[in-house]
C-alpha positions in Angstrom: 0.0 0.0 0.0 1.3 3.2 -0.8 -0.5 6.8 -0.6 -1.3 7.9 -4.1 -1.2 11.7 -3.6 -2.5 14.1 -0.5 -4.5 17.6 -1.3 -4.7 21.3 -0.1 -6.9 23.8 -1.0 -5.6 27.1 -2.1 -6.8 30.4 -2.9 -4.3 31.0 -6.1 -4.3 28.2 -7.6 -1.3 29.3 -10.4 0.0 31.4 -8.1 0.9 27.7 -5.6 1.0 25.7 -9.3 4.0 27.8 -10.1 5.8 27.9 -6.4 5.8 24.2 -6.1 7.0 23.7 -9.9 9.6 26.7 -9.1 10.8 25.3 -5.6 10.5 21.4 -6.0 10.4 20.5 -9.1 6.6 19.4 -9.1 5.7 18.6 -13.1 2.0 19.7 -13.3 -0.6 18.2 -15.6 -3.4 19.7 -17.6 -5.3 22.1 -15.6 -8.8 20.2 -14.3 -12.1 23.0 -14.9 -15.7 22.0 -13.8 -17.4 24.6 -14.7 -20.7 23.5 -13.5 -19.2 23.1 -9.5 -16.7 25.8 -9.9 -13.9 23.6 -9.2 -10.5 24.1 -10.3 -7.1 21.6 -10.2 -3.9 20.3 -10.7 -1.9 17.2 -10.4 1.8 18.1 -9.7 4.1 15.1 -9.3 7.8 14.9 -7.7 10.5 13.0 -8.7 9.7 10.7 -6.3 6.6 9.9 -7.9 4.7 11.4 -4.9 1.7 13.6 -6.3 0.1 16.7 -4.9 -3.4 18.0 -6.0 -3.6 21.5 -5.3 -7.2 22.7 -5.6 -9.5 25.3 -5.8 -13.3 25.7 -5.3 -15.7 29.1 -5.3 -16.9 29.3 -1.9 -14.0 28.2 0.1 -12.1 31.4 0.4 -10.4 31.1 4.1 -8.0 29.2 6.3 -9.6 27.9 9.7 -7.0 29.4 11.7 -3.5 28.8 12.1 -3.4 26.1 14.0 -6.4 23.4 13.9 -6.5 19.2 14.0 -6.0 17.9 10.5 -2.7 17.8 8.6 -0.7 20.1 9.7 2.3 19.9 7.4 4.5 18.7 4.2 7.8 17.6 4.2 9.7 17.0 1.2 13.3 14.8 1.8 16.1 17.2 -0.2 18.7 14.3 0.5 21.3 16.3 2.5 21.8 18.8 4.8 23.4 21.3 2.0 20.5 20.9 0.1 18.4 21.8 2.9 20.5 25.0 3.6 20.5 25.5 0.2 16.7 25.7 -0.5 16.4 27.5 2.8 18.5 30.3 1.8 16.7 30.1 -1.5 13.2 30.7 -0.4 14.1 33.3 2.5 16.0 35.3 0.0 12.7 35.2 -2.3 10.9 36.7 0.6 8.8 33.3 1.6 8.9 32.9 5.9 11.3 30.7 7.0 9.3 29.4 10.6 12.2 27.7 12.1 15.7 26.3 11.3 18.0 24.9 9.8 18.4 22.8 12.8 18.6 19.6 14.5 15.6 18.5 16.2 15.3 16.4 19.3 14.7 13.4 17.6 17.4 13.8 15.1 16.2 15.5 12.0 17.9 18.1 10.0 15.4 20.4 9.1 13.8 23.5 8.6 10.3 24.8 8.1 9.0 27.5 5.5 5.6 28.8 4.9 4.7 28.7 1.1 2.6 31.4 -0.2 -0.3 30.6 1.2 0.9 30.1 4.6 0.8 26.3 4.7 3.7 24.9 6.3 6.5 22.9 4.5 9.3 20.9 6.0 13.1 20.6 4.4 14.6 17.6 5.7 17.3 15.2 4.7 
């Protein structure tokens, strides 16, 4: 069993296509349109073959709140800690948040944590 992709709902939704293409490499297939529900969506896949389906509906306009139960982030594995440094430098320089690192956490991962232009929370680890 494997997970076949996990989804977010966005406000922008070329705005988040073209970060995650930009910053991780996602390859993104044919925008989705159902005109009839409003619904809007792409596919964008990772090297690893991992997918993420970023989404976007009228009528759902607004994040809960900052913190809530439910997912509560996405970590993508860079492979080292000079990649991790690397990105991180990368995105902070392009203005996104960096929330916390580079660092070592207390149980052992190299990491840092980014917010991406929506505000939802990405991990770099190794």
């Amino acid at each position: 069993m494997k997970i076949e992709h996990v989804a977010i709902w966005v406000s922008n939704l070329e705005n988040m296509k073209e970060f995650y293409e930009t910053y991780f490499k996602g390859k993104s297939n044919q925008k989705y349109h159902n005109k009839e529900k409003g619904f809007e969506s792409y596919f964008l896949r990772f090297e690893s073959g991992a997918r993420l389906e970023i989404m976007r509906r009228i009528g759902i306009n607004e994040k809960n709140s900052d913190e809530m139960l439910g997912w509560a982030h996405i970590a993508f594995s860079l492979g080292s800690k000079e990649a991790v440094d690397e990105l991180t430098t990368k995105l902070t320089m392009d203005g996104y948040k960096l929330v916390n690192g580079p660092r070592t956490t207390g149980d052992g991962y190299y990491e840092s944590v980014i917010e991406d232009p929506e505000e939802n929370l990405i991990e770099l680890t190794v």
